[in-house]
TIKEGU-119108 format. One record per residue (C-alpha): residue in one letter; x, y, z. Coordinates in Angstrom, 2 decimals, always signed. Layout:
<atom><r>A</r><c1>X</c1><c2>Y</c2><c3>Z</c3></atom>
...
***
This chain:
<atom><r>X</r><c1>+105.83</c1><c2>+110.87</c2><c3>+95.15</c3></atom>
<atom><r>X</r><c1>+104.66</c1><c2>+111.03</c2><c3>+98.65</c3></atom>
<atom><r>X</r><c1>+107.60</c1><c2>+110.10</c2><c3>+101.46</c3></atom>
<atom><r>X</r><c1>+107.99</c1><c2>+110.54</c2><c3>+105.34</c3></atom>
<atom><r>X</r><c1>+109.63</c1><c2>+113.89</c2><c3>+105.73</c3></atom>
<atom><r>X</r><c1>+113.66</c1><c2>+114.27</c2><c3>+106.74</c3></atom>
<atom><r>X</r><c1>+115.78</c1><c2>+117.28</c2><c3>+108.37</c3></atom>
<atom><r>X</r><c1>+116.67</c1><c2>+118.09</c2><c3>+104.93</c3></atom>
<atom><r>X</r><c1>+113.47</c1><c2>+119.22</c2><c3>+104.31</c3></atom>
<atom><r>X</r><c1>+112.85</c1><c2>+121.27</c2><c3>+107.15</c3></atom>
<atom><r>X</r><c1>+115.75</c1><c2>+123.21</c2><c3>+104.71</c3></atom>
<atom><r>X</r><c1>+114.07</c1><c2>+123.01</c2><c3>+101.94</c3></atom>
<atom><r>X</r><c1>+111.21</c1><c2>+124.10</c2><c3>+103.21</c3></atom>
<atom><r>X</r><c1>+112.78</c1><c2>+127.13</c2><c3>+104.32</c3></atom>
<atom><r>X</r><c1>+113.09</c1><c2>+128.25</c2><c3>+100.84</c3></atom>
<atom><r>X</r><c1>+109.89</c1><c2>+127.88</c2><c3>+99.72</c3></atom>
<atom><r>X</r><c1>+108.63</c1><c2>+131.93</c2><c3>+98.66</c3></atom>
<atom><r>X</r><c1>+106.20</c1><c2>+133.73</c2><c3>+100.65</c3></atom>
<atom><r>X</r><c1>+102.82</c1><c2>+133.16</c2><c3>+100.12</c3></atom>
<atom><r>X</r><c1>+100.87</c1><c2>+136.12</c2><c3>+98.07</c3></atom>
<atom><r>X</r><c1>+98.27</c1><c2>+138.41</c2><c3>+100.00</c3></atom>
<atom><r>X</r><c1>+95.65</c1><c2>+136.86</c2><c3>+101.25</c3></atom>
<atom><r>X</r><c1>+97.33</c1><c2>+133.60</c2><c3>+101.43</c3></atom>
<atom><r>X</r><c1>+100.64</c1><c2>+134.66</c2><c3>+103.73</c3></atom>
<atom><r>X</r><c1>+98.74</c1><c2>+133.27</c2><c3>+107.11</c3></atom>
<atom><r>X</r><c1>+99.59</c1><c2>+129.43</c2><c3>+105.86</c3></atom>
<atom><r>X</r><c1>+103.25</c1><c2>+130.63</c2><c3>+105.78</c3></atom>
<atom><r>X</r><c1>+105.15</c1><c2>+127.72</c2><c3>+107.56</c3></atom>
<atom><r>X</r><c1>+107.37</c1><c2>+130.35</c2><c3>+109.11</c3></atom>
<atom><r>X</r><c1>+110.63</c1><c2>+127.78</c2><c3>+108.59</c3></atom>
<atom><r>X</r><c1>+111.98</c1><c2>+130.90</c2><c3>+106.23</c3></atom>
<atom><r>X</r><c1>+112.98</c1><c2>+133.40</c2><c3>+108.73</c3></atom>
<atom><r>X</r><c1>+114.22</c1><c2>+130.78</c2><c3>+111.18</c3></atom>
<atom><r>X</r><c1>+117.92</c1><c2>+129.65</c2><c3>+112.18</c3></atom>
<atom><r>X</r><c1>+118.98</c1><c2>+126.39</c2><c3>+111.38</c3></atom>
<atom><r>X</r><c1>+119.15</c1><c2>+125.57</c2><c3>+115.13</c3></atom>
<atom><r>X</r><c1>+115.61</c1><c2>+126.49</c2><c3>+115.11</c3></atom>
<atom><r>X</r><c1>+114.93</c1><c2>+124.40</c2><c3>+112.07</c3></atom>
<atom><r>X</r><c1>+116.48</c1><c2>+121.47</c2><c3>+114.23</c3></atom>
<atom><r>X</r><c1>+114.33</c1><c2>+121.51</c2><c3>+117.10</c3></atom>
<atom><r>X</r><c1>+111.26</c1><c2>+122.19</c2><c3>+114.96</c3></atom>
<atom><r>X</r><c1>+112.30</c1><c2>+118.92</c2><c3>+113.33</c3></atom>
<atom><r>X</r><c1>+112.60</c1><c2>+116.95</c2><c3>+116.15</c3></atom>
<atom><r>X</r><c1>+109.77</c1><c2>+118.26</c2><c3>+118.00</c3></atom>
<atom><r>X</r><c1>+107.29</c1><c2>+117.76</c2><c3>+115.40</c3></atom>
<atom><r>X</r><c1>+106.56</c1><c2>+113.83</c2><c3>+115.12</c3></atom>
<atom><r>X</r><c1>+107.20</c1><c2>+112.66</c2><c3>+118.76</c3></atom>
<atom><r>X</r><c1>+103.45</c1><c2>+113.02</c2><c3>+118.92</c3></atom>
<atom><r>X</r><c1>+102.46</c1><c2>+109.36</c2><c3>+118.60</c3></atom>
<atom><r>X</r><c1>+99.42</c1><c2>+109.99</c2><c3>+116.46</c3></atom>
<atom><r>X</r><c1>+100.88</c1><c2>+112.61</c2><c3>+113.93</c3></atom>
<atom><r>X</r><c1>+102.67</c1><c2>+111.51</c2><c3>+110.56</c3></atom>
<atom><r>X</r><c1>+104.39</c1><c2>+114.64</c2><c3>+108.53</c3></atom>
<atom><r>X</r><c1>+104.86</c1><c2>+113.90</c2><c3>+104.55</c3></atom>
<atom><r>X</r><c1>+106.83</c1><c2>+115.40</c2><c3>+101.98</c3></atom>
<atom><r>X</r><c1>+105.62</c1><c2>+115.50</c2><c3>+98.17</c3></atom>
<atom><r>X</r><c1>+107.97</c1><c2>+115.35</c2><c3>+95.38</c3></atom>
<atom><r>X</r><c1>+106.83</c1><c2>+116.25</c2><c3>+92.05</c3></atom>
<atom><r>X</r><c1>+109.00</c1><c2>+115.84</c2><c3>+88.77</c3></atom>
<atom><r>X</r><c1>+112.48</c1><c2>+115.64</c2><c3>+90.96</c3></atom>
<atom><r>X</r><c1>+111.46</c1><c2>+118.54</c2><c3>+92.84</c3></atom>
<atom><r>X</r><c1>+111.92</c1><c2>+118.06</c2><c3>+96.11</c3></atom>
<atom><r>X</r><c1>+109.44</c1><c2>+118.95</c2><c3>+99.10</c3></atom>
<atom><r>X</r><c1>+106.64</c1><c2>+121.00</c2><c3>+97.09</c3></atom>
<atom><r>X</r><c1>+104.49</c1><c2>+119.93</c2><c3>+99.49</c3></atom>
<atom><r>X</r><c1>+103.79</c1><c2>+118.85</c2><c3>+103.32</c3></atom>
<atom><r>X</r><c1>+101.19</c1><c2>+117.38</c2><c3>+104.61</c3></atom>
<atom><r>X</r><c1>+100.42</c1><c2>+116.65</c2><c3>+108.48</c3></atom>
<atom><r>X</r><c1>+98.04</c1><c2>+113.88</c2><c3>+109.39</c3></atom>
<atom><r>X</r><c1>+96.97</c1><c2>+114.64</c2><c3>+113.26</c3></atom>
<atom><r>X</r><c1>+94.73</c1><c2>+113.12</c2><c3>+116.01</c3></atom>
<atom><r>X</r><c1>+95.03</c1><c2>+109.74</c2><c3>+114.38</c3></atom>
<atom><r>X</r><c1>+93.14</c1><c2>+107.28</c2><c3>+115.89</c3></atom>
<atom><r>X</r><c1>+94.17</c1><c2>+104.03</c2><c3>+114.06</c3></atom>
<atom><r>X</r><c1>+91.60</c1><c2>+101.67</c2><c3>+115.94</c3></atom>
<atom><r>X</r><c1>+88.94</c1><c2>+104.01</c2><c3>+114.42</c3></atom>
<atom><r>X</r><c1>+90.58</c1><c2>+104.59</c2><c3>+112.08</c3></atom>
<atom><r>X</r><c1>+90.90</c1><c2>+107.99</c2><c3>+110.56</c3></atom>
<atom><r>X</r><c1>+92.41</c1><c2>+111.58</c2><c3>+110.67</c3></atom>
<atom><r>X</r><c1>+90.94</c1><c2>+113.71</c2><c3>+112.72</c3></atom>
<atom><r>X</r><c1>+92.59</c1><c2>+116.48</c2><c3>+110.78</c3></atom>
<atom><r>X</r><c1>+94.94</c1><c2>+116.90</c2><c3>+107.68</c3></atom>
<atom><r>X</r><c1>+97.03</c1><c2>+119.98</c2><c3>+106.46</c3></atom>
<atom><r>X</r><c1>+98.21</c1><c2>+120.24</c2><c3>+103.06</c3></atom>
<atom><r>X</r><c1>+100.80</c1><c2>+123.16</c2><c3>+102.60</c3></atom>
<atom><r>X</r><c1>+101.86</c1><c2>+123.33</c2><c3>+99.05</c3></atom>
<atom><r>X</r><c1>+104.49</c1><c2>+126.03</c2><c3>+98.08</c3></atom>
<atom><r>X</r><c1>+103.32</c1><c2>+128.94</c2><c3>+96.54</c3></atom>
<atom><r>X</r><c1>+105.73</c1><c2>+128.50</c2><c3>+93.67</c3></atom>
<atom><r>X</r><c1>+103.64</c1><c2>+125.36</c2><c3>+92.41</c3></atom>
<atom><r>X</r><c1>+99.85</c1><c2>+126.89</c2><c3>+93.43</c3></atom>
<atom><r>X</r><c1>+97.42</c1><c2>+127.31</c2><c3>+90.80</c3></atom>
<atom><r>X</r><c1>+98.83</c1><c2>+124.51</c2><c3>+88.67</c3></atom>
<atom><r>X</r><c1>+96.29</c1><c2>+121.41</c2><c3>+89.54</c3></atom>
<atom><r>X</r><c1>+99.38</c1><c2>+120.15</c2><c3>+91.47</c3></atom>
<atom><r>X</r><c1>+97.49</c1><c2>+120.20</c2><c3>+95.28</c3></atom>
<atom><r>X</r><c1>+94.54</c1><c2>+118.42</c2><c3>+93.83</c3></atom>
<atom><r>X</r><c1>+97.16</c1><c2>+116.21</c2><c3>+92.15</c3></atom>
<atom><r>X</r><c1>+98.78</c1><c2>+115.89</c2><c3>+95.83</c3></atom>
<atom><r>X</r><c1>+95.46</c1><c2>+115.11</c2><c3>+97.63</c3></atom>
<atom><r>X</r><c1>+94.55</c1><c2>+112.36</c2><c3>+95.53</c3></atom>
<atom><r>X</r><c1>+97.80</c1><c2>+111.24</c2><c3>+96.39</c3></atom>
<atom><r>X</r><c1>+97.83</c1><c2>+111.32</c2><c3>+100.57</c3></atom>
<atom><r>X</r><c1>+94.20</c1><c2>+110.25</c2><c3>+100.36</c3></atom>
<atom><r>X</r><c1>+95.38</c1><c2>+107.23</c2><c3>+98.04</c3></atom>
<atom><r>X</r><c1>+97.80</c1><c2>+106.77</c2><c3>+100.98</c3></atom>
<atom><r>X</r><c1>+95.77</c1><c2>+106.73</c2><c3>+104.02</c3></atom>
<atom><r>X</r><c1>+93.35</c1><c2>+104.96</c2><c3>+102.89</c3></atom>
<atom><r>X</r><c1>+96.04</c1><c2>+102.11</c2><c3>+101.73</c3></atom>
<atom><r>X</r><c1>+96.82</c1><c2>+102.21</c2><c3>+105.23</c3></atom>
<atom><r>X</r><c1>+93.56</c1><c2>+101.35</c2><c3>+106.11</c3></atom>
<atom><r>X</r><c1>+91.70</c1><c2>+104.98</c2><c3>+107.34</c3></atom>
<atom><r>X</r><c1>+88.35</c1><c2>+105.15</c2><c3>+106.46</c3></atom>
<atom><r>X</r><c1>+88.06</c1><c2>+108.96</c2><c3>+106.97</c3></atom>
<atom><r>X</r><c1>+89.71</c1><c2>+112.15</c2><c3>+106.47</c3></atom>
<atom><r>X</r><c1>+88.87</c1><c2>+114.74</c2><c3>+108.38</c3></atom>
<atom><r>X</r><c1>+90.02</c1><c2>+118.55</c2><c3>+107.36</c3></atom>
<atom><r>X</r><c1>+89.41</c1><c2>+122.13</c2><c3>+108.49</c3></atom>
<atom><r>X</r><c1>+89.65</c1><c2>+124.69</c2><c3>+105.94</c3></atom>
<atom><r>X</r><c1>+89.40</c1><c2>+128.39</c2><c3>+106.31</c3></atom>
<atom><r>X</r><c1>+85.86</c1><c2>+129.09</c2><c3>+104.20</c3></atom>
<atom><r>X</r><c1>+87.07</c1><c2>+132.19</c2><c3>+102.77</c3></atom>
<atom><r>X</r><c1>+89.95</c1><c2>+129.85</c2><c3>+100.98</c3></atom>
<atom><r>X</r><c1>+88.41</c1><c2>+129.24</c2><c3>+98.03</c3></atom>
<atom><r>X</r><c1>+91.06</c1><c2>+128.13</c2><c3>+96.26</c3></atom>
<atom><r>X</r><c1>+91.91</c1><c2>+125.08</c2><c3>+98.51</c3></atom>
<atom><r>X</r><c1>+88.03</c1><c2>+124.67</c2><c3>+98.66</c3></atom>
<atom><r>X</r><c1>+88.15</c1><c2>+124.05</c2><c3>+94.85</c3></atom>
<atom><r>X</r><c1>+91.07</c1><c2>+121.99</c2><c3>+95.21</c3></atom>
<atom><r>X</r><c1>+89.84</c1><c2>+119.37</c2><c3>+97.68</c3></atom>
<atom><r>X</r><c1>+86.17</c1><c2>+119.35</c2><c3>+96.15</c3></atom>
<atom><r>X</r><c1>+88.40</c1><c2>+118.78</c2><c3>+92.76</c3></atom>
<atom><r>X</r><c1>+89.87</c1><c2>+115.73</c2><c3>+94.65</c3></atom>
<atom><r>X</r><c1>+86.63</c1><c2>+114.17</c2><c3>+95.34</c3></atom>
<atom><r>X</r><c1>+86.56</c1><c2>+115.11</c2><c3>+99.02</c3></atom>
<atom><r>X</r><c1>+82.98</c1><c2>+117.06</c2><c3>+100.21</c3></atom>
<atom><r>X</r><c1>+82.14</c1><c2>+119.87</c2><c3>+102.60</c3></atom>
<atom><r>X</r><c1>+79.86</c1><c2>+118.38</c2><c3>+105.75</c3></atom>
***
């Protein structure tokens, strides 16, 4: 299930494990922060008019998932970028091609006609992942 995102989550998200080596550069970093800090990185994040943050739940776990859709330009329309953190407790299971099918399902429901994502090229795995969700490299 793909929602907007709450405080709660910000929590939640806090608990997710570290990433494994050479993965622990997408950490969100919400794990070693107070919950003070956790508050104003929640209500800093979306007062960016053309930026929607998403949660995925996934079998009634909560928040495996976030996703950030940036630089939206809805008379375009389209993303100019997308980020798709999924926790490293639920990588390798087909679950992030799972949740890109999903937030592409959703954008383009809302009318974008194109996605645009940077991925680092020596992440293969999210390479495969996205390729596996019928987006391609141009």
């Amino acid at each position: 299930m793909l929602r907007p995102w709450t405080r709660a989550d910000a929590d939640r998200l806090a608990l997710w494990p570290p990433y494994p080596v050479p993965f622990e550069r997408f950490d969100l970093g919400y794990r070693n922060s107070s919950r003070e800090e956790r508050d104003k990185a929640f209500g800093e994040r979306d007062v960016i008019p053309d930026r929607i943050t998403l949660l995925v739940d996934y079998q009634g776990n909560k928040a495996i998932a976030l996703v950030a859709l940036t630089e939206i330009d809805w008379d375009a329309p389209s993303i100019g970028n997308m980020g798709l953190r999924l926790s490293a407790a639920w990588c390798d299971r087909g679950i992030g091609t799972r949740a890109m099918r999903l937030v592409s399902a959703w954008c383009f429901a809302q009318g974008m006609k194109r996605i645009r994502f940077d991925v680092a090229g020596s992440n293969a795995r999210a390479i495969r992942c996205y390729e596996k969700a019928g987006f391609a490299i141009t």
